[in-house]
Structures are given as C-alpha cells and as structure tokens.
C-alpha positions as CSV (number, residue, x, y, z in Angstrom):
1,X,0.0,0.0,0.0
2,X,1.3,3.4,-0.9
3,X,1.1,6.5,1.2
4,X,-0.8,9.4,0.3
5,X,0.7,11.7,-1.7
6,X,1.7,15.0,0.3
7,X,-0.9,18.1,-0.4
8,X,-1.5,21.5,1.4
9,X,-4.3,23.9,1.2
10,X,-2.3,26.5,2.3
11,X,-5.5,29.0,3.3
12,X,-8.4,28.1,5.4
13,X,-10.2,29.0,8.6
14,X,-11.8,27.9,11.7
15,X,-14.8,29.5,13.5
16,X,-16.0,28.1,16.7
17,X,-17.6,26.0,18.0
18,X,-19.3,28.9,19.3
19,X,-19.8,27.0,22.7
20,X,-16.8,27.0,23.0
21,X,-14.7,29.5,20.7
22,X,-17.6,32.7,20.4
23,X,-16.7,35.3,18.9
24,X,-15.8,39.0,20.7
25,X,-18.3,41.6,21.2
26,X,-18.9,43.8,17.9
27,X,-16.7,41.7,15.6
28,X,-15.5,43.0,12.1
29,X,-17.8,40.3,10.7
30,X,-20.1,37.1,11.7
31,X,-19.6,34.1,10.1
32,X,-21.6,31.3,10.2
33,X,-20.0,28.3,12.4
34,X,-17.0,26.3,10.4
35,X,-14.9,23.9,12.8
36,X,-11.7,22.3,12.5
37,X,-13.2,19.1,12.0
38,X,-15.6,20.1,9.8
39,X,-12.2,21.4,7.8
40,X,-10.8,18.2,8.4
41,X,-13.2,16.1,6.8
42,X,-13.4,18.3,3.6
43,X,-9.9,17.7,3.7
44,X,-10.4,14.1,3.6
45,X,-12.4,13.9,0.5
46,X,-10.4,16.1,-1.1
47,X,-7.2,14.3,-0.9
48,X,-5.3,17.0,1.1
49,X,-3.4,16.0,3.9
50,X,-1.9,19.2,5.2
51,X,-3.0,22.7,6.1
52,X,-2.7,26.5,6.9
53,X,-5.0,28.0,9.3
54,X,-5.6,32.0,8.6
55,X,-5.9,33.8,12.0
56,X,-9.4,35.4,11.1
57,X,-10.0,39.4,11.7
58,X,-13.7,38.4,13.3
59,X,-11.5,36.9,16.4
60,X,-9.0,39.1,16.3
61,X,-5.8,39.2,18.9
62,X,-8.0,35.7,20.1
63,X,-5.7,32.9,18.9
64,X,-7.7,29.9,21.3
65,X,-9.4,28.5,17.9
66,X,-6.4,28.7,16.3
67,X,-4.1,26.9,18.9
68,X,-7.0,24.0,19.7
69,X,-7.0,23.5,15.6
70,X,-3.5,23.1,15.8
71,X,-3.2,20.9,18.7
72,X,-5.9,18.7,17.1
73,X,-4.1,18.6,13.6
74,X,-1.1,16.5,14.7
75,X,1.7,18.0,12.9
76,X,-0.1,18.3,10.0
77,X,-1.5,22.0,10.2
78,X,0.7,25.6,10.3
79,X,-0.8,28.9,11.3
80,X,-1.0,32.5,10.1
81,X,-1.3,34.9,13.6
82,X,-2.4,38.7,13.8
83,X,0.4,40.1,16.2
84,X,1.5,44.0,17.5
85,X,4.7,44.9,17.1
86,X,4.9,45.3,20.9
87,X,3.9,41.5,21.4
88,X,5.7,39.8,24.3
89,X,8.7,37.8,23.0
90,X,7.8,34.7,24.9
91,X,4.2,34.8,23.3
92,X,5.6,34.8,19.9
93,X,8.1,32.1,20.9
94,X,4.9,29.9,22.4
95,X,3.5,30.9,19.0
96,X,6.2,29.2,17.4
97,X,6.0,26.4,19.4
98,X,2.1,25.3,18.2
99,X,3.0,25.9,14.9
100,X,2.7,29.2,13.7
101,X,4.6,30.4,10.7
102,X,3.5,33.5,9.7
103,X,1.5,37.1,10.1
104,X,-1.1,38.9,7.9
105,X,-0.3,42.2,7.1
106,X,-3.9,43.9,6.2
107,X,-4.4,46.4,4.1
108,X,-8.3,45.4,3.2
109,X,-10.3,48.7,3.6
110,X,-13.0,46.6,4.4
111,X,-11.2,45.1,7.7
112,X,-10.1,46.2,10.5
113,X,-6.4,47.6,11.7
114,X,-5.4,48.2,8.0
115,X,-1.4,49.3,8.5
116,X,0.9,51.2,6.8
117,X,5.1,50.7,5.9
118,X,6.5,51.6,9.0
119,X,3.8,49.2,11.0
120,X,4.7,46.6,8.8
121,X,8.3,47.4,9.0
122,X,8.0,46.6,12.9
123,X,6.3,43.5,12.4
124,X,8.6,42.0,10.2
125,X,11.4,43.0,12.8
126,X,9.5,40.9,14.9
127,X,9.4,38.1,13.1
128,X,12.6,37.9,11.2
129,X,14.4,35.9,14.3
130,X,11.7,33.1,14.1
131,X,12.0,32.5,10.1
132,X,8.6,33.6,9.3
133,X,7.0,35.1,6.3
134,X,4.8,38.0,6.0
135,X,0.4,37.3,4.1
136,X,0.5,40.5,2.2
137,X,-4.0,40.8,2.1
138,X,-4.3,43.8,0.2
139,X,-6.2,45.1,-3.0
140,X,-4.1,45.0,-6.3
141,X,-3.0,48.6,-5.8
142,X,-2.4,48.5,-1.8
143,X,-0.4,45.2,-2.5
144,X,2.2,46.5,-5.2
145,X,2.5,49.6,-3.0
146,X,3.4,47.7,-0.3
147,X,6.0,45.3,-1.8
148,X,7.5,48.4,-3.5
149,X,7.7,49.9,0.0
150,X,9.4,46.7,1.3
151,X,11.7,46.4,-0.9
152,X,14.3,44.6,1.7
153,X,12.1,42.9,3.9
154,X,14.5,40.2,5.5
155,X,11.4,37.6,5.0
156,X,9.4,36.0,2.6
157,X,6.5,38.1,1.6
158,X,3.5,35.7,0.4
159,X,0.9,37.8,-2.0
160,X,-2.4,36.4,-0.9
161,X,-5.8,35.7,-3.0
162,X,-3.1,36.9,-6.0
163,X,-3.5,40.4,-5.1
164,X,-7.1,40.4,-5.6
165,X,-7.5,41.9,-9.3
166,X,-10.6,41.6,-11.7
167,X,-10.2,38.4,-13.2
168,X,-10.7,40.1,-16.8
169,X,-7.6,42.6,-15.5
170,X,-4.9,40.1,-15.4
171,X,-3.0,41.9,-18.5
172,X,-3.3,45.3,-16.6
173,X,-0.9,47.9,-15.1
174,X,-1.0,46.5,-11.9
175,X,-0.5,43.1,-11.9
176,X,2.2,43.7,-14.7
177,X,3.7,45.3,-11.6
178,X,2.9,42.2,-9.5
179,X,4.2,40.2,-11.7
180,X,7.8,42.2,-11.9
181,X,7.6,41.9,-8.3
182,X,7.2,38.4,-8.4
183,X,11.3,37.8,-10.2
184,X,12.1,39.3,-6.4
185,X,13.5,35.6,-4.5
186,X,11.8,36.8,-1.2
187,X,8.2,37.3,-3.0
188,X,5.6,34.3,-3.2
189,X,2.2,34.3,-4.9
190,X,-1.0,32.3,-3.3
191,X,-3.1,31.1,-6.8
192,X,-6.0,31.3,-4.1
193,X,-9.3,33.3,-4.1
194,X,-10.2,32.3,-7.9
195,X,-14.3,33.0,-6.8
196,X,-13.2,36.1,-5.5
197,X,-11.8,37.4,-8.9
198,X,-13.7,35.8,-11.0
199,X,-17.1,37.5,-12.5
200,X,-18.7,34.8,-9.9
201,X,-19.6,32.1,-12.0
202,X,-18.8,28.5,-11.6
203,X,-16.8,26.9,-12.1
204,X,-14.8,30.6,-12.0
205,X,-13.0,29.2,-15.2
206,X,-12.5,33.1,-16.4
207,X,-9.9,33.6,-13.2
208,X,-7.7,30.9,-15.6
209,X,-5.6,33.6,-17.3
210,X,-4.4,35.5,-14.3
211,X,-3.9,31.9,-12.1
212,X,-1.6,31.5,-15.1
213,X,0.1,34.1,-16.0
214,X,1.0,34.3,-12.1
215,X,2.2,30.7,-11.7
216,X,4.4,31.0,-15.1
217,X,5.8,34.4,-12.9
218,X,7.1,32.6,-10.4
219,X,6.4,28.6,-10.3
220,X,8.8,27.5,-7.6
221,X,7.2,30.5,-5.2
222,X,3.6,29.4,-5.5
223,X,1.1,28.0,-3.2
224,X,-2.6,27.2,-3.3
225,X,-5.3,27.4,-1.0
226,X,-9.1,26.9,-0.8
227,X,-10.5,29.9,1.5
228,X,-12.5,27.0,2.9
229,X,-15.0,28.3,4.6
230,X,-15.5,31.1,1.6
231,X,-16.4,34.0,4.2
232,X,-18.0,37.3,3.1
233,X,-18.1,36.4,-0.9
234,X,-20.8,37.8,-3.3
235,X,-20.4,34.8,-6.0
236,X,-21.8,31.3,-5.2
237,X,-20.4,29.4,-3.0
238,X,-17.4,27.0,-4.2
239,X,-16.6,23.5,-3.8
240,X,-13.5,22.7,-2.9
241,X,-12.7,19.5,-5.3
242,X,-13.9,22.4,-7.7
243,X,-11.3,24.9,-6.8
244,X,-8.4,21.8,-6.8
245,X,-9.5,21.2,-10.5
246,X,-9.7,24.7,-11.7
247,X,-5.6,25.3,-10.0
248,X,-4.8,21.8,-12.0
249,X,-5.9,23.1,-15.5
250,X,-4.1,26.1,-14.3
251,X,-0.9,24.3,-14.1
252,X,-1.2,22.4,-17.0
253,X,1.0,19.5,-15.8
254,X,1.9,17.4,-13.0
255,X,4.7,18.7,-12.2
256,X,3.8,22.0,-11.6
257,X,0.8,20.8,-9.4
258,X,3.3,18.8,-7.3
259,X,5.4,22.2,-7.1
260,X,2.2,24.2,-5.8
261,X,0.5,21.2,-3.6
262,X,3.6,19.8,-1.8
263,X,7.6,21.5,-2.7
264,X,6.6,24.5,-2.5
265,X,4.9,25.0,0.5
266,X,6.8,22.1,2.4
267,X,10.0,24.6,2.4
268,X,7.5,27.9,3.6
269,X,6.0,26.0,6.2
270,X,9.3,24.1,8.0
C-alpha cells in the first residue's frame, strides 16, 4: 500500500464551536460556524493531507481556535497569527511552538487595523528571528504599494488571493507590476481566491488567465489554497474538489501541481 501523496491547502479557517470559541463583542464580521473538523473532513475527500490555518480578523488578537486547531491537527496543520509589534517575545516564541509560521499584514479597507510601511516594518522585525514570512491581504493597488515599500524585507513576503485583481484585468498595469515583483526571491504568490476574482460564476474558469500568468511568474514560489470556509463572498459558493480542479488546469501539468500542492509550500512552512 502506498502513502498518500503529500498536499497543502495552504489557506483556510476555523470558526467556533461557538460553545466553546464565540466570537468578541462587535466583531468585524459574523460568520456562520466552520470547525476544524468540519475542515478536516473536507480535507479528507479532497485528498489534502496538510493545512494553513488564517488567524481570522472576526476573532482578532484571540488565537484559542487557532491553537486548539493546531493541537488537534497533529503535525499536519501551520498557522497565520495577527500580532502588534509590541507582542511579548515569549508569546511569539509559544506561537512558534504550536506551529505558527506567519503574520497577515492587512491592508483590506473593508477590515479592521489596516497598516501602513512603518507598521509593517516593525512586524517584520519581529518576526525575522523566528523564520517567518509576511500574508500580504491587500487590494491590487495596496499590494504592489506595499511590496515596493518593502523592498528589503529580510522575510518571505507571500501575496495572498493573488493580489485580488478583476479576473478580466490580469494583462493590466498592476498586476504587470505584480508580476515584476514576483522575479524578487523573497516574493511568493497564493493562486488562491479564484471566486473572489472571478465574474462569480462556476466553475470561476475566467480567473484561468491570471492563475496562469501568475504561476508562469514565479512557479517555484507558488502555493494554493481553498478559503475554505469562503467567508463574506458575493459569487456562489465553491466547492473545494472544484477549486483543486480549476488550480490543475491552471498548471497544466503534474509537475507543476506537485510544485504548488507539496515543494513549494513544504520549504514555507518548515
């Protein structure tokens, strides 16, 4: 019997139980309930056997969901945190320790905490002595702002959702700029958020072009993830086997999957 091959889903989330993970009073949004098993078994049919947990903005600084999904996951699950720069050191060092691996820098006007440069700039001080990297969430224009802002960063900076252009705009001004950003070594592109460029359609097939062009930009720097549980979107509701076959005819060829699915993010998450 062979094992199963390796796969990540390198962006997903976990909210509640609310009996015993609610969320804070006045939250930036209210999701409906998504729990790590829940996650897991998706996960199962899917044929993915490892996973990236986004700190969500709705729980903010709260990382209890987070830790207990980690616990649960046996090795097999990493984490994204929202930090301060003031953070203790021996809270990010017990961070470490669970299996966190990274921060989200936010620059979504939609969300809460949206930071600047120098903010950024003292995060990534932060995290530099743990071998982190740095979720860029940001519209198109915020995100090439930024990376021209942090221009020696001193971590891997991971573009999430691919910047979050149109779909129809992936021959535009700014994601030309992405993708000159992209020949940088310390710059990564997630081919994740396809509903959330697309026109909103399934089976989001026109988001194709720009899942392309961006894996061609930088193929041994790209990851993949689901956005299971698909919070606050306007298009229908995706499946996740969907979104694994739409990021296959993406890459056109086994190899290239086995780059985005296991290589690449096996040497991001360590």
């Amino acid at each position: 019997m062979t094992d199963t091959p390796v796969c990540w889903d390198c962006h997903t989330h976990v909210f509640g139980p609310w009996s015993r993970f609610p969320l804070p009073d006045a939250p930036a949004y209210r999701p409906d309930e998504a729990s790590f098993d829940a996650l897991r078994a998706a996960h199962r049919t899917c044929g993915i056997t490892h996973g990236v947990l986004i700190q969500a903005a709705c729980y903010s600084a709260d990382h209890t969901a987070l830790f207990d999904a980690l616990a649960a996951g046996n090795g097999r699950y990493r984490a994204i945190a929202l930090i301060d720069p003031d953070i203790d050191e021996a809270k990010l060092a017990d961070m470490h320790a669970r299996g966190v691996r990274g921060i989200r820098l936010g620059l979504m006007p939609h969300l809460p905490a949206s930071q600047g440069a120098s903010r950024h700039r003292d995060l990534l001080a932060r995290i530099r002595p743990y071998g982190w990297h740095a979720l860029l969430h940001a519209p198109i224009d915020k995100a090439v702002e930024a990376l021209a802002a942090l221009n020696d960063p001193g971590v891997p900076l991971v573009v999430d959702h691919m910047g979050r252009p149109a779909a129809d705009a992936h021959r535009s001004a700014p994601v030309d700029t992405l993708v000159d950003h992209l020949s940088r070594p310390e710059v990564w592109i997630k081919v994740s958020g396809a509903d959330r460029v697309s026109a909103g359609r399934r089976p989001f097939d026109d988001a194709l072009p720009l899942m392309q062009r961006l894996l061609r930009a930088a193929p041994e720097r790209a990851i993949w993830g689901s956005d299971w549980p698909h919070v606050n979107i306007t298009s229908e509701r995706p499946d996740m086997g969907e979104l694994r076959s739409l990021l296959a005819l993406a890459c056109g060829g086994t190899a290239s999957e086995e780059a985005v699915l296991h290589l690449n993010p096996a040497r991001l998450y360590t």
